[in-house]
C-alpha positions in Angstrom: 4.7 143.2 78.5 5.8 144.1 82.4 3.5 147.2 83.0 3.9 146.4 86.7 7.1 148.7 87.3 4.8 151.6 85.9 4.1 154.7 88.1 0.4 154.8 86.7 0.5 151.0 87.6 1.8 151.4 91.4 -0.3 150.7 93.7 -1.4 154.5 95.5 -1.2 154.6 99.5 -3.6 157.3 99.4 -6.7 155.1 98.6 -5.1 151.8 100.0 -8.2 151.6 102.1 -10.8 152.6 99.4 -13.3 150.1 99.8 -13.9 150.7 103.8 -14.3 154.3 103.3 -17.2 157.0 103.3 -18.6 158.0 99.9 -17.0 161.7 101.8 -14.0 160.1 102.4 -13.5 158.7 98.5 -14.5 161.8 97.4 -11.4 163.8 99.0 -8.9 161.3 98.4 -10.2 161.2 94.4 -10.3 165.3 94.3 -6.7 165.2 96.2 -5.2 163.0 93.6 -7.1 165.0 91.0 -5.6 168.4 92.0 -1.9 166.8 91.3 -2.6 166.7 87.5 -2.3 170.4 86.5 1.1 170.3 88.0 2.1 167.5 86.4 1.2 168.9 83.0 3.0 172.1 83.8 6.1 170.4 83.9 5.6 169.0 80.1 4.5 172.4 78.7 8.0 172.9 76.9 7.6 169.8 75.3 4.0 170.7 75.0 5.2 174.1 73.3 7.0 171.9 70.6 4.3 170.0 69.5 2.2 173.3 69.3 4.9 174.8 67.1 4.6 171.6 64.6 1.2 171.1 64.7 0.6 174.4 63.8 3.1 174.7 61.1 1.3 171.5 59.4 -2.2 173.2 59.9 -0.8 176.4 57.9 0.7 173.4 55.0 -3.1 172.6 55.1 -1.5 169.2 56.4 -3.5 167.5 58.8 -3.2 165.9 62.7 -3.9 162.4 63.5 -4.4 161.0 66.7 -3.9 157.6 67.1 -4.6 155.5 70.2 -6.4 152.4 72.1 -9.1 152.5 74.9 -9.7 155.3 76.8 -6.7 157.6 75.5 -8.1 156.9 72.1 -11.4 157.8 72.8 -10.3 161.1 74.3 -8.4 161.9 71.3 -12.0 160.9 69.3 -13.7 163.4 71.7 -11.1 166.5 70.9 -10.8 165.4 67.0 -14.7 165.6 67.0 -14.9 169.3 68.2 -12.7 171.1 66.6 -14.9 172.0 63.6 -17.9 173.2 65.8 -15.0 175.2 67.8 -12.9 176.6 65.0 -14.5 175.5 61.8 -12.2 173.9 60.9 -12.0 171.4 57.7 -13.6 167.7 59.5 -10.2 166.5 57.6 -8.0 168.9 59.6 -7.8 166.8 62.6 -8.5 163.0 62.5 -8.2 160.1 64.9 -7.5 156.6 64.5 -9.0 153.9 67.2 -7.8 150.5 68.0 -11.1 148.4 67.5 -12.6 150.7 64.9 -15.7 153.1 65.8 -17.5 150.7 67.2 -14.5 150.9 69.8 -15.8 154.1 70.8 -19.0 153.4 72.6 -17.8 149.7 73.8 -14.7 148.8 74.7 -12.0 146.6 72.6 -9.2 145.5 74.4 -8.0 142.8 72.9 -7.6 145.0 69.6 -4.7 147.4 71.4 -2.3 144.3 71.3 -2.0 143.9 67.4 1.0 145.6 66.0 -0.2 145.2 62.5 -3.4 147.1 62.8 -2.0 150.0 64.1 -0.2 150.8 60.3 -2.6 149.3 58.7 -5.2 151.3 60.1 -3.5 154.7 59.7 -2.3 153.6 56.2 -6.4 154.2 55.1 -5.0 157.7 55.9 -2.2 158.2 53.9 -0.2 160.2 56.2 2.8 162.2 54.4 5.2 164.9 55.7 2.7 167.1 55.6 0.8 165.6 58.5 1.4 165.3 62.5 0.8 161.8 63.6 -0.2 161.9 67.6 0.1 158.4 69.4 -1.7 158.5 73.0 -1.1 156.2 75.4 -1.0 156.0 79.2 1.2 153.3 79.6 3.6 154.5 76.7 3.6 150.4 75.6 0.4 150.1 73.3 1.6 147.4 70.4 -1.4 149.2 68.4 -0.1 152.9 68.8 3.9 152.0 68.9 3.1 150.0 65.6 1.6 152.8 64.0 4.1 156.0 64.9 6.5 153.6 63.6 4.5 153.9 60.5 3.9 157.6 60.2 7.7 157.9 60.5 8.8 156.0 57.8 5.7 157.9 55.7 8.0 161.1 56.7 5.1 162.6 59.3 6.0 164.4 62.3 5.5 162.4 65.0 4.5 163.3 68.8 4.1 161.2 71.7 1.9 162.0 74.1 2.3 159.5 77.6 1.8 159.1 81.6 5.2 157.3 82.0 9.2 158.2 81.1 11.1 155.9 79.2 9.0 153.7 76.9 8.7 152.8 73.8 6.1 155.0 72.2 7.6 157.9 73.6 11.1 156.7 72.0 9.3 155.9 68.6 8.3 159.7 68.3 10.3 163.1 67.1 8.5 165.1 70.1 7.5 162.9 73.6 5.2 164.3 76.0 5.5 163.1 79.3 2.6 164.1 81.7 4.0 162.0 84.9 0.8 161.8 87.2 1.8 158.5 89.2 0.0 155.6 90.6 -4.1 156.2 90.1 -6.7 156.0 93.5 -7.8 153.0 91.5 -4.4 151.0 90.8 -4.0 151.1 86.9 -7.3 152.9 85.8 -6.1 155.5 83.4 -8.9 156.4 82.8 -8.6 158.8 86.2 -5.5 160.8 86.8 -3.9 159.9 83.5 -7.4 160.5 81.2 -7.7 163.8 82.8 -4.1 164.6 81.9 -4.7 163.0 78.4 -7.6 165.5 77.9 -5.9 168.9 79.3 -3.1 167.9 77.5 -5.2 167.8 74.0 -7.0 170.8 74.7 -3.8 172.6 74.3 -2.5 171.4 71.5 -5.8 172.3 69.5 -6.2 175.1 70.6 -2.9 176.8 71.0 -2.3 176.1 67.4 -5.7 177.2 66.4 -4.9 180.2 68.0 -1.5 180.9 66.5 -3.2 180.7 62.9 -5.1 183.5 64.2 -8.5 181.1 63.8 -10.0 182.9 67.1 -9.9 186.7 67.8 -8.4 187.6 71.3 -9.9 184.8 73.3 -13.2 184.4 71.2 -14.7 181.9 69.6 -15.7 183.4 66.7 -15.5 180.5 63.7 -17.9 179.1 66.2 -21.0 177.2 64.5 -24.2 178.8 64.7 -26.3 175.9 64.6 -28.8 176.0 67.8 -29.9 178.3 69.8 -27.5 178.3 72.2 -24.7 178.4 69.3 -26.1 181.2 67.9 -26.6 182.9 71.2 -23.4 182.9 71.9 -22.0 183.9 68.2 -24.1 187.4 69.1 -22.6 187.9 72.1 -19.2 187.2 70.7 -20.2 189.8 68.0 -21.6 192.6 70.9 -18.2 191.8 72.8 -15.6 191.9 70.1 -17.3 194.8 67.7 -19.1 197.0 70.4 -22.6 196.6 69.0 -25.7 196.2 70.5 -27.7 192.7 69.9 -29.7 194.4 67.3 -26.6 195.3 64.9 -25.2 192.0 66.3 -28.0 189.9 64.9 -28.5 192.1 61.9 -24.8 191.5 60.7 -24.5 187.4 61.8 -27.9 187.4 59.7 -26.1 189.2 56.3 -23.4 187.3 56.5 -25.0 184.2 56.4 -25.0 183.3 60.1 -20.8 183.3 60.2 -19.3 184.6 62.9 -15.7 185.3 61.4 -17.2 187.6 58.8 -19.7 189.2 60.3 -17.1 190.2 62.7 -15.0 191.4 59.9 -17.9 193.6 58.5 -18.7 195.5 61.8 -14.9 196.1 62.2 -14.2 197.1 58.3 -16.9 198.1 57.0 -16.3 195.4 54.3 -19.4 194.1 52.2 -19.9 190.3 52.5 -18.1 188.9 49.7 -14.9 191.2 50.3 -15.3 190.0 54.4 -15.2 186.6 53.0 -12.8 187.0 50.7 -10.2 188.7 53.0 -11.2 186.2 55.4 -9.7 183.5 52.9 -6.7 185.6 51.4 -5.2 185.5 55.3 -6.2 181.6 55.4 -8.9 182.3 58.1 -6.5 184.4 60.4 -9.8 186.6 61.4 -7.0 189.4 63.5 -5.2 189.6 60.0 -7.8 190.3 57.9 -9.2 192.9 60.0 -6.1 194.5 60.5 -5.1 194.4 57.0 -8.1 196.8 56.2 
């Protein structure tokens, strides 16, 4: 594998001198580079759009998205897969990840494990990924074996596939329906993705979650409310979501999060019907969690 033609493998003239300069002086050049990322993404967002679109369609087949991917880019998919169901209560199941090296690859690194093209399918075949499901390979360099290997996979399994990468024209990108290219060039330490490319990774994720959590109506303008009440800080902010959304003062706010058994969605619901719990919940689940739906609908 060349990677050395790579824009995120170029070497950047920017920090050419990185080692002789001022903590100050690394600290501009990093935040420079840093503020070219948002524009890159911006120029991806109709691809971006797309894989919205499908990921949401297979969240309302009550299908589910898989990330797969290797080192960092894998990890960052770990990290969005992990909070979705404290953000939008969602299902653990709804949206998965796959990691070269296993968890353990999570907390310490696994390089070597990226390179095998036979654990990437084998690895997302404990899944069982169907046409139902969105399969999401991430990869900076768009040339992971592991990740290639296993998009390949999900395609023959009939997923949707999407790639999401920091560099046009390679093969990941060509092994998926939808390909994301987030271009953010050579990095102010020459090939660590982690930087420029990790932070385009991550806003990149964030997104796709939540644009198509918000299309199935699983928020309520731009509240949180299928957040989890479960500290103090959770549940502070489910009341205020309550005083904000329903007009209520923290008293009626924490009276109705307390009836209906410390959701947010429902309680929600209650203030804005007038609903009894079981009917809040049970219009709640008749829309399939769509909280603007079921408070419209009554």
């Amino acid at each position: 594998m060349n990677i050395s033609t790579l824009g995120t493998e170029r070497q950047n003239v920017a920090s050419a001198d990185l080692d002789t300069m001022s903590a100050l002086e690394i600290a501009r050049v990093i935040n420079a580079e840093d503020a070219k990322v948002a524009s890159a993404v911006e120029k991806a967002l109709p691809q971006i759009a797309k894989a919205i679109d499908a990921i949401a369609e297979t969240f309302r087949m009550s299908g589910r998205l898989i990330y797969v991917g290797a080192g960092t880019s894998g990890r960052l998919a770990a990290l969005d897969a992990a909070e979705c169901p404290p953000t939008f209560g969602s299902n653990p199941k709804t949206v998965q990840f796959v990691i070269a090296g296993g968890d353990r690859a999570l907390s310490r690194a696994k390089e070597m494990s990226e390179d095998s093209r036979q654990a990437g399918p084998r690895d997302l075949a404990l899944r069982k990924p169907d046409r139902r499901d969105v399969v999401l390979g991430v990869a900076a360099s768009g040339r992971t074996p592991y990740t290639i290997a296993a998009i390949e996979y999900a395609r023959k399994c009939e997923a949707k596939t999407v790639a999401l990468v920091c560099n046009p024209n390679t093969p990941l990108g060509h092994a998926a329906d939808i390909e994301i290219v987030v271009e953010v060039g050579p990095e102010v330490l020459s090939g660590s993705t982690r930087m420029k490319a990790g932070t385009a990774q991550k806003m990149v994720l964030n997104m796709l979650t939540t644009a198509a959590m918000a299309r199935l109506g699983h928020i309520y303008g731009n509240l949180m409310v299928n957040v989890h009440t479960r500290n103090e800080k959770l549940l502070e902010r489910g009341l205020a979501i309550l005083e904000q959304a329903a007009g209520v003062d923290r008293t009626g706010a924490s009276r109705a999060l307390k009836a209906s058994g410390n959701q947010v969605a429902v309680a929600l619901i209650r203030l804005k019907t007038g609903l009894g719990c079981a009917q809040a919940v049970k219009k709640l689940k008749s829309f399939k969690g769509n909280v603007r739906s079921a408070i419209e609908s009554s």
